[in-house]
C-alpha positions in Angstrom: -148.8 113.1 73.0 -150.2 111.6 69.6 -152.3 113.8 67.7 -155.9 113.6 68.5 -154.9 111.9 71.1 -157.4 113.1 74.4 -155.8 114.8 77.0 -155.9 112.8 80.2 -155.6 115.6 83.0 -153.8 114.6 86.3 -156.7 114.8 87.9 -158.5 112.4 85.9 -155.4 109.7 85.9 -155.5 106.4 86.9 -154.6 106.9 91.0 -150.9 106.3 92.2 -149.8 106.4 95.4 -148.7 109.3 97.2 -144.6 109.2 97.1 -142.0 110.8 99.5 -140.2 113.3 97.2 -137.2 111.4 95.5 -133.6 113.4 95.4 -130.2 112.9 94.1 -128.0 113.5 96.9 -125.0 114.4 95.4 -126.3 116.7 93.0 -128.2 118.6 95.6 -125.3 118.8 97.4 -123.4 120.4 94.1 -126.1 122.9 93.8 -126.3 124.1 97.2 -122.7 124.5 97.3 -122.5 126.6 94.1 -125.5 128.8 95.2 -123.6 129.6 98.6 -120.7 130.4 97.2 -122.3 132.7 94.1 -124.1 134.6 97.2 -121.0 135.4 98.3 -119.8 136.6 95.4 -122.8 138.8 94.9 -123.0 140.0 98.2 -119.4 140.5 98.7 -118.8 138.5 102.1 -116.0 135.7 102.0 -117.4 134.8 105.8 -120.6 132.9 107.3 -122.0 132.3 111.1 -124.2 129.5 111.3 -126.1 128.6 114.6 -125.1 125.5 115.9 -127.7 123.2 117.4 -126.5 119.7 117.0 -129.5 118.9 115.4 -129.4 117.6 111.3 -130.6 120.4 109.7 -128.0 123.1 111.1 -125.3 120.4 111.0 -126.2 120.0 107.3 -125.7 123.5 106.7 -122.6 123.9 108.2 -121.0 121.0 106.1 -122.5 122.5 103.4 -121.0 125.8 104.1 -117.2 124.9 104.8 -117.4 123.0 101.7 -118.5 125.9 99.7 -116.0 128.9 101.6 -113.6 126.4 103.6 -113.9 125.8 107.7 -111.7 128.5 108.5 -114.4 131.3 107.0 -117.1 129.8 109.1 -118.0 130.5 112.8 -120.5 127.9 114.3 -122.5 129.4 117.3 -123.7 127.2 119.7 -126.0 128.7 122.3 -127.6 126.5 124.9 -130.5 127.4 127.3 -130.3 126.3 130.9 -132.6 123.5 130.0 -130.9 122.7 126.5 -130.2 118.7 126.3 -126.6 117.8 127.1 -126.7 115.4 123.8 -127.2 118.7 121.7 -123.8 120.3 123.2 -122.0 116.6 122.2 -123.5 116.6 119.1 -122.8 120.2 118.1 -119.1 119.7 119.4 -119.2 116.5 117.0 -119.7 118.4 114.1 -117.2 121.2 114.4 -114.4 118.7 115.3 -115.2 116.8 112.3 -115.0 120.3 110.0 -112.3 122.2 112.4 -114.8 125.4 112.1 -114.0 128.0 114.3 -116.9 127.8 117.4 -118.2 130.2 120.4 -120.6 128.9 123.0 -123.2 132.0 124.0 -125.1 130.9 126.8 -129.1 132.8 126.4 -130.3 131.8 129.6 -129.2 135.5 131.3 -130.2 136.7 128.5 -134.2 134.9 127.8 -134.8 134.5 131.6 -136.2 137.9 132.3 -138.5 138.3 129.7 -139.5 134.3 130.4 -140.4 135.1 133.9 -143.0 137.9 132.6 -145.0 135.2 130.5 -144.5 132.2 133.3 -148.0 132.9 134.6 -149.7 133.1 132.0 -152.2 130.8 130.0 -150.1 127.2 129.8 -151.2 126.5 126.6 -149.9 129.0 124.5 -146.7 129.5 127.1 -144.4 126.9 126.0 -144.8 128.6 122.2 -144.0 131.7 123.3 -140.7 131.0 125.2 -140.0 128.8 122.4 -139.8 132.2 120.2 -138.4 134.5 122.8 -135.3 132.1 122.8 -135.4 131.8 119.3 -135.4 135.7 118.9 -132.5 135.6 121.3 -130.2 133.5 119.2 -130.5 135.7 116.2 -129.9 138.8 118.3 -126.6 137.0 118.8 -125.9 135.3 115.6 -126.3 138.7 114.0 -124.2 140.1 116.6 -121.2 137.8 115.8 -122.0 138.3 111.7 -121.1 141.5 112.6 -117.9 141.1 114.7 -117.0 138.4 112.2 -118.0 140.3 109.3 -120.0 137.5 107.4 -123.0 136.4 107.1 -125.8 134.7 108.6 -126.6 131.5 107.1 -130.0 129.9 107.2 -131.1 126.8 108.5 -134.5 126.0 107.9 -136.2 123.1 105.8 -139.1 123.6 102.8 -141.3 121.1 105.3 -141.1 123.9 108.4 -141.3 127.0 105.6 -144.4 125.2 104.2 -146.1 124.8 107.8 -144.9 127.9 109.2 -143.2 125.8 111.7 -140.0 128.5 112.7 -140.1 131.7 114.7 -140.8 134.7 112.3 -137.4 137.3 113.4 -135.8 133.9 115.0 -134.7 131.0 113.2 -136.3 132.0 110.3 -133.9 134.9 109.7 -131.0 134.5 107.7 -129.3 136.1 104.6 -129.2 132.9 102.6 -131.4 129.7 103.1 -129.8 126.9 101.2 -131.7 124.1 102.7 -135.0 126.2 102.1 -136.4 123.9 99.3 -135.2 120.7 100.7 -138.0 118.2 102.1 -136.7 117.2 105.6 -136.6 113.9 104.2 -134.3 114.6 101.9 -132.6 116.5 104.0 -131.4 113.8 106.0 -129.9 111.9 102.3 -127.9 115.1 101.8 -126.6 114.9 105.5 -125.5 111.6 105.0 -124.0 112.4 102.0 -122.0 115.4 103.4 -121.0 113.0 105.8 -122.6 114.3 108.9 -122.4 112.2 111.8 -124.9 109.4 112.0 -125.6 110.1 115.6 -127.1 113.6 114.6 -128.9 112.0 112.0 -130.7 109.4 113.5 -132.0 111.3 116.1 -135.3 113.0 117.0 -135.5 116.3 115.5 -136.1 118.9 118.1 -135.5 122.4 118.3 -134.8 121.9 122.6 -136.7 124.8 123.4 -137.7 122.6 126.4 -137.5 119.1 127.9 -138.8 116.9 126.0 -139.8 118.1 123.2 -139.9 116.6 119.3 -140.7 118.7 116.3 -143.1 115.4 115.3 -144.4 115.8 118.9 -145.3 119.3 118.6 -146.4 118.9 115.1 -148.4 115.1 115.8 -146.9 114.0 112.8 -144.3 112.1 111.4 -142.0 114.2 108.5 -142.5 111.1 106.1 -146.0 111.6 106.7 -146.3 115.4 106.4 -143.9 115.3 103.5 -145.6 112.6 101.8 -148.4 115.1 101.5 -147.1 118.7 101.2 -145.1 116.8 97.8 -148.8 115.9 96.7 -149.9 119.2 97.6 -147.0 121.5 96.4 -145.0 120.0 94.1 -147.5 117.8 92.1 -150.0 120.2 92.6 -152.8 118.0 93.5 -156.1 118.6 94.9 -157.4 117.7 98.3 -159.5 114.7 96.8 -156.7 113.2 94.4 -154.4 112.9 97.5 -157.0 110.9 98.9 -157.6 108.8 96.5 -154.1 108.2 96.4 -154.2 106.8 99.8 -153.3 109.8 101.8 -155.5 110.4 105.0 -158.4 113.3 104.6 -158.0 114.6 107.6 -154.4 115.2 107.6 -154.3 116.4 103.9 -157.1 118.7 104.7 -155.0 120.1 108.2 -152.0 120.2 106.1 -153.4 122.4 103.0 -155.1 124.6 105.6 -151.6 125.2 107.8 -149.8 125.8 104.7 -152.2 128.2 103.5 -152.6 130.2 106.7 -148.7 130.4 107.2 -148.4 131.7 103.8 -147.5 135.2 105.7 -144.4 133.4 107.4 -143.0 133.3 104.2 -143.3 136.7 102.4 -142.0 140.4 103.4 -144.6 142.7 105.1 -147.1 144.4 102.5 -146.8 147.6 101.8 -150.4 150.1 101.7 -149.6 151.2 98.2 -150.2 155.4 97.9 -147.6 156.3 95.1 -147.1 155.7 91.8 -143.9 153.5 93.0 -143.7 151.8 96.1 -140.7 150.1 97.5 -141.5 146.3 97.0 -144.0 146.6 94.8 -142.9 148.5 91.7 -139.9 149.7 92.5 -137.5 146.9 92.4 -133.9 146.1 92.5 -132.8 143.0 91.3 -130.8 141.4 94.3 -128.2 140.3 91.6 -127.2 143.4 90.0 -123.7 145.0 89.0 -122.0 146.5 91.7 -123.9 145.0 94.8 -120.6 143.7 96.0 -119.3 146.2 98.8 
């Protein structure tokens, strides 16, 4: 800026319109694969266990993984409910073909159903949530199970759109030891896919978690990702207010649900507080850094 030159705030600048966030795909794809493979190094694992949906982002990962430790270090879990969509089992078996990953098929419906049957009387609004997360729950019992017989790793596969709305189940599919996708729009999630090379079948499709028949995340959500990512870039990564959204030519009312969710799910995406009583408290003031000598096993 010239001197004496008057600030012009980005508040106060001309309006533009409200973008979908921009990536280079094969540079994200270059970073995500060096961070996986320096958290193996730090942790000390040479193995990972993905969980296998046959939906884009968990296909994404797992390309993303054999390329950073090599297919034969990576187990892909695919574990179907009773009511699971036959397209995700053909889609999930399209992927691991194409990487020649090892794979197990864990079938959760013996495992979800009673627990399901305790809640299937219950109010009908908030049902359909709460199996969604009992099943979700269920497939991170077992992909933690298998990181243990395989002795690796579970790898994370959710999106910065779903961590920003608190979309996931908290102790489900938002578990995971590494989340390499974790500040990826889903729209650009789907350029890296197709960089990695993942099958266009996969992703084209609807997103949906197939908790049960039917559903879409954009159904659930009533929004479209371009139109939810449109606005959490506004919100998050340009940092703009609620009004200079607008005036961009985002809708108010979705801008205003949007800031809202993202602020109330804001819990989803930090460790449990701690009620401080000592002069150092693990967490608080008593810190490790995660990368320090000798955290290898």
């Amino acid at each position: 800026m010239a001197r004496g030159t008057p600030d012009v705030t980005a508040e106060h600048a001309e309006p533009t319109a409200a973008p979908l966030p921009a990536i280079e795909p094969a540079q994200a794809v270059e970073v995500i694969v060096g961070f996986i493979r320096s958290q193996m190094q730090q942790t000390g694992f040479t193995r990972l266990v993905v969980g296998l949906s046959g939906g884009v982002d968990s296909a994404a990962v797992a390309y993303l993984a054999a390329r950073a430790i090599g297919a034969d270090n990576l187990l892909a879990i695919r574990m179907p409910y009773r009511t699971s969509s036959e397209a995700s089992e053909t889609d999930a078996l399209r992927v691991v073909e194409d990487l020649g990953c090892r794979t197990e098929r864990i079938e959760i419906t013996p495992m979800v159903e009673p627990m399901l049957e305790l809640i299937s009387g219950e109010d009908p609004a908030a049902t359909n949530v709460r199996r969604g997360n009992v099943m979700a729950r269920q497939r991170m019992i077992i992909l933690y199970d298998r990181s243990a017989a395989f002795d690796a790793l579970v790898i994370g596969t959710s999106n910065k759109t779903e961590a920003l709305l608190g979309y996931g189940t908290l102790h489900g599919d938002m578990a995971a030891a590494l989340q390499p996708i974790g500040d990826l729009y889903k729209t650009q999630l789907r350029a890296v896919a197709r960089e990695l090379g993942v099958p266009e079948e996969v992703v084209a499709k609807p997103p949906s978690a197939d908790l049960w028949p039917g559903q879409t995340d954009e159904g659930e959500l009533g929004r479209s990702y371009d139109a939810l990512d449109r606005v959490l870039f506004a919100l998050v990564d340009r940092r703009w207010t609620i009004d200079r959204c607008v005036t961009a030519g985002l809708e108010r009312s979705l801008v205003e649900w949007v800031a809202a969710r993202v602020a109330r799910m804001e819990f989803k995406r930090q460790l449990a507080p701690v009620a401080k009583l000592s002069l150092r408290t693990p967490g608080i003031d008593h810190l490790y850094p995660r990368r320090r000598p000798g955290s290898a096993r």
